[in-house]
C-alpha angles and dihedrals in degrees: 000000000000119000120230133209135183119208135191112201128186131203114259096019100092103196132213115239099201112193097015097133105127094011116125105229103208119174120223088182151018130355125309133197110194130186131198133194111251094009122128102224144021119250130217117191125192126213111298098021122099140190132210116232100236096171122069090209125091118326121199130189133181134175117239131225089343137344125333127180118213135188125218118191114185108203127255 
């Protein structure tokens, strides 16, 4: 069974996802900027639109201009 987590990010407060690998990241609000090791680019992802974690390295995630709110579900 998938695992859920709700999570509250703030601008300017980038925050660690240890273990994402293989998660799915979806916003629910807000805008997101998300960096991956070894990936090419960084990603944004606006309310409603999601990403799958495809590296096992460092994830980082900020909010960006204000508060958004993100769901990671790790699958079962």
């Amino acid at each position: 069974m998938p695992t859920r987590n709700q999570l509250v990010l703030q601008e300017n407060r980038p925050r660690v996802l240890n273990g994402a690998g293989g998660a799915e990241l979806r916003t629910v609000s807000g805008i997101v900027w998300i960096t991956e090791t070894g990936a090419a680019e960084d990603v944004f992802l606006c309310a409603g639109e999601s990403r799958r974690i495809r590296r096992t390295g460092l994830v980082v995630v900020e909010a960006v201009r204000g508060e958004a709110r993100v769901e990671l579900c790790h699958p079962g």
